[in-house]
N, C-alpha and C positions, 0 to 999 in steps of 0.2 A: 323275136323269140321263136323258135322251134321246138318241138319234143322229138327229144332223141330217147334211144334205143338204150336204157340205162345195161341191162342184161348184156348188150354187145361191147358197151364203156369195161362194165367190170372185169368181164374176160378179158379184154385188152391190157389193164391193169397190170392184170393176174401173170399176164404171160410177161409184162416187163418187169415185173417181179421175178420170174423165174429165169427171165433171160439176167438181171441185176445179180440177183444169187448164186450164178452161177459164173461169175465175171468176177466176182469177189471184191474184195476192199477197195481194188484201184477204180471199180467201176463208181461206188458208193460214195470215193471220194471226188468224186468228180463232179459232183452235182453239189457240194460246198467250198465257199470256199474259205481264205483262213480264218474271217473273223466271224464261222460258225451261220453266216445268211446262207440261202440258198443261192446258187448264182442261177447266169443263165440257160444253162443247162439245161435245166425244168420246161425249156420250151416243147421239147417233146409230149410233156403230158397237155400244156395247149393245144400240140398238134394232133393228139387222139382225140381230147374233147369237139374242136372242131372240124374234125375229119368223121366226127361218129355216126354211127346211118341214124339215119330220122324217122321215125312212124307218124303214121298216120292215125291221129287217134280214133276208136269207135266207137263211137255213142249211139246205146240201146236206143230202138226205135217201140215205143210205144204208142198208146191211144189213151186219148179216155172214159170209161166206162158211165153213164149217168148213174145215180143215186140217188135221182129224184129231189125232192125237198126236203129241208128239216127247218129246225123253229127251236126257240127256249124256250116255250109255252110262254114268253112276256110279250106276243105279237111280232117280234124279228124273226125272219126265215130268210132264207137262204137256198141256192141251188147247191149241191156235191158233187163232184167228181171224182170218182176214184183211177190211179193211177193202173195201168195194168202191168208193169212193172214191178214196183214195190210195197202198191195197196195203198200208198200214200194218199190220203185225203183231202181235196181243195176246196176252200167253202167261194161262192161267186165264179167268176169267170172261171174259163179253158186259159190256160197258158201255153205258150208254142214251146217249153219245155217242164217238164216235171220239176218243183222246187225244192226234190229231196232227192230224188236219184239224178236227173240229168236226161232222163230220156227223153226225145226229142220227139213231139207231139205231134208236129204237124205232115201235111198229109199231102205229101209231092212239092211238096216246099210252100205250101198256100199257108196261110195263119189260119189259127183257128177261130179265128171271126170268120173265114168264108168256107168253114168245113162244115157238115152237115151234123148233126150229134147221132 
């Protein structure tokens, strides 16, 4: 699997849209055939899907913030982390990515068992 570049797909689209549109019926009918299937024709738009540029996705880099302890006043406590990101709150460990946003926690690629707090 890859992530491609949806923005550059639709433009592509767009313009063989524009180029079909303008070629008129004989073009439109060309991509069916008589008993109303697509034929093979259609390989063209395979050939955009996988010809489409790829990104690289980027994932916010965050930390996380101490918070000290909390408790229900029934004897359980617990450490917090707040995310600094999206403020998102984690009760017990650090994790090497935030479990609401995505941002990725850790700290020169080390986990956060060997980061310092």
């Amino acid at each position: 699997m890859r992530a491609i570049d949806a923005d550059a797909l639709i433009s592509d689209c767009q313009l063989a849209q524009k180029q079909a549109d303008r070629h008129g019926r004989e073009f439109a009918n060309a991509f069916y055939s008589g008993g109303g299937e697509v034929s093979t024709e259609w390989w063209c738009v395979e050939d955009m899907i996988e010809n489409a540029p790829t990104i690289e996705p980027q994932r916010k880099k965050g930390k996380w913030i101490d918070r000290g302890w909390s408790g229900d006043g029934r004897g359980n406590s617990w450490h917090e982390w707040e995310c600094s990101e999206c403020k998102h709150i984690t009760k017990g460990a650090k994790w090497d990515f935030c479990p609401n946003c995505g941002a990725d926690m850790r700290k020169d690629g080390a986990t956060n068992a060997d980061v310092e707090s």
